[in-house]
Structures are given as structure tokens and as C-alpha cells.
C-alpha positions, 0 to 999 in steps of 0.5 A: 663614172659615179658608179664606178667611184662608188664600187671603188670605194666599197671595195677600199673599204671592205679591203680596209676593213678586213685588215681591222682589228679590235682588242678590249683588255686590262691594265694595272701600273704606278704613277710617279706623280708631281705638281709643277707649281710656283708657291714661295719658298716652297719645293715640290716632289714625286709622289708614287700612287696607283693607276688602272683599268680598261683598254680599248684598242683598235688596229685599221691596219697591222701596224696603226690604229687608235687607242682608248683607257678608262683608268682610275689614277692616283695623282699629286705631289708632295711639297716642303716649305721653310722660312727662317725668322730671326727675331732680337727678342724671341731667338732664330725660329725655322718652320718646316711645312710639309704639305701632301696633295692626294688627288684621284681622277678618272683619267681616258687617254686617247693616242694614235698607236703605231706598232712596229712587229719584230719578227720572230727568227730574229729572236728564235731562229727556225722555231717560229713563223710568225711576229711574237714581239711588236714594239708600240709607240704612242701620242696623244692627250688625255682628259681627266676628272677628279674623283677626290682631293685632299690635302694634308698639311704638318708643321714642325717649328724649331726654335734656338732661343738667345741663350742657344738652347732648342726647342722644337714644336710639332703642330696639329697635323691639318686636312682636308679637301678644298671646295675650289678645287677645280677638277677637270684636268687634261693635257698630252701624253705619249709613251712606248711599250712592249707587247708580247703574244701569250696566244694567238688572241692574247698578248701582255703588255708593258708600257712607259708613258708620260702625262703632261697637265695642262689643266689647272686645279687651282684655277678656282684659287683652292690654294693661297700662296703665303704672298697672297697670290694663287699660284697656277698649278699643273699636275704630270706623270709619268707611268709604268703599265702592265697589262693583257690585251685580247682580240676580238676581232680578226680580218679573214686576211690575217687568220 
């Protein structure tokens, strides 16, 4: 009985195995980055950055597998602050504060993929016998660590004095990188996309996926809110991808 237990499951597992697939490629695409973060009087907003690099994916059967990036990923956010102050003496004082956070990290994604084939003679009619389209979907987390941060901050006053007459002062624009920021982020993720067959080993892709952070850089209090409290800050993306997939395995059961 054992015996036959453990040719059973040989066999599972070579039929398992034939169906694999591997493919190592590249990918380059935009972040629509933004902090989610309760800073007093303060408004947070898209900040547009970089992402890209390595893809590992790994097909168990022709429809599911998992799938790894190493990325290098431009996030942050940029934030606007205004306090009014009316003084009896002075006049009505408006100061804008406009803060940029660039942040950059090494991020890896790991999802479980599904991939649902589209097959050909739907789209060109007795042209072609086999899949050249399959659409994805995607979940999973990510873990992040940051290479960089910096923030610039510039300040603009504005002035209406008694006699209702402006006048306006430009600040020295202040940055720098924080020694508290805490750089190990993460969080969950999950997207669609599109791959088309270039070759029968290659494929483009074109992805649309969304970050989550659940992470908080400024859980080392990096950042002091005007009310001298320090507000928890998560960061979020989400990404456009494209990129180039190549096979270098193939199961005998699909050549």
C-alpha cells in the first residue's frame, strides 16, 4: 500500500511538473504615488515617479502560478498647508507651505497569478490555432525598503496689511532627509493586465496595479505635526507596467 502511495504521487508530480513554466523578464512603468496622512490643516496629493525592473513568474499549470518583481520604485506625495492669521496690529497674514516627500525604495511584489487564455479564432478568425492573447489577474502583498528620502518644503507668506495694501514673501526653500524615517514598508496589492505572444517564448505585457501601504514612515516620529503630535503616515500607488516576458522552460506536454 505505501508503495503504491508513493508511485502515486511521483506520478502527480511529474504530471504536475510537466505542465510548469518559468519566464524571467523586465518591466518599466509610472507610479501615481500619494500619502494617506492626517497632518492639520494640511492636503495631500499625486505625486507621479518611476518604477522598474526584474520579473520572475512561475506557471504550476497553464493557467496559475506565482509571481515575483524586484523593482526600484519612486514613491511620495506632495502636500499643501494654509493658516490664516488675522492680527489687530499687523493685518490678515496667509501662509502657504508646500511640502514635497520623494521617497525611493526597493520594492518586491509577490502575487498569486491567474491567467484566463483568449483564444485566437475569437479575434482572427482561421488564421491562427493557438492562444496569442491571455488576460491575468493578481493578488497579493509587497515589502518595500527604502533607498532614499527627502523632503523639500517652500513657504510663501502673504500679507494684506491695515491699510489694504499686499505684500508677499517668498521663504528659503528647506530640504533635506530625515534620520527617523522608518524605512521598511509593506503592504497588498493586486492588479490586472494584459499579455500578448510576440513569439512562441516571448510575450509583452501591460499591467494596472494598485499598492496599498500598511507600513508607517513615520512610526520613528520623522514628522511633527504643527500640533505637536506625529501623525501615522502610509504610503499608496497605483501602477502602469510594461514590460517583456521570456519562457525559459517549457513542459514536453505543451511543445
Amino acid at each position: 500500500m505505501k508503495n503504491k502511495i508513493l508511485l502515486l504521487t511521483a506520478l502527480l508530480t511529474t504530471s504536475f511538473l510537466s505542465k510548469a513554466q518559468l519566464y524571467l523578464g523586465a518591466k518599466v512603468g509610472l507610479n501615481m504615488a500619494n500619502i494617506s496622512a492626517t497632518f492639520d490643516k494640511t492636503s495631500f496629493s499625486t505625486k507621479i515617479g518611476i518604477n522598474g525592473g526584474a520579473t520572475v513568474k512561475y506557471n504550476f499549470i497553464k493557467t496559475f502560478g506565482v509571481q515575483a518583481d524586484v523593482l526600484y520604485s519612486q514613491m511620495g506625495s506632495q502636500s499643501k498647508k494654509v493658516e490664516v492669521v488675522d492680527d489687530a496690529i499687523i493685518g490678515k497674514t496667509t501662509t502657504t507651505t508646500e511640502t514635497v516627500y520623494d521617497y525611493s525604495y526597493l520594492q518586491i511584489p509577490i502575487f498569486a497569478n491567474w491567467e484566463i487564455p483568449i483564444k485566437s479564432e475569437k479575434l482572427i478568425p482561421y488564421r491562427y490555432t493557438e492562444n496569442v492573447v491571455s488576460v491575468h489577474l493578481y493578488g497579493g502583498g509587497f515589502f518595500g525598503y527604502a533607498l532614499g528620502n527627502n523632503s523639500a518644503i517652500s513657504t510663501r507668506q502673504y500679507l494684506v496689511d491695515l491699510d489694504n495694501n499686499p505684500t508677499t514673501t517668498v521663504l528659503p526653500k528647506v530640504s533635506g532627509a530625515s534620520t527617523k524615517f522608518n524605512a521598511i514598508d509593506f503592504g497588498v496589492a493586486f492588479g490586472a493586465g494584459v499579455s500578448f505572444n510576440l513569439s512562441k517564448k516571448g510575450k509583452l505585457t501591460v499591467d494596472g496595479r494598485y499598492l496599498m501601504g500598511l507600513g508607517n514612515p513615520n512610526s520613528n516620529k520623522a514628522y511633527k505635526d504643527v500640533t505637536g503630535k506625529y501623525p501615522v503616515m502610509k504610503n499608496s500607488a497605483p501602477q502602469i507596467q510594461l514590460g517583456y516576458i521570456h519562457q525559459i522552460t517549457r513542459g514536453k506536454r505543451w511543445q
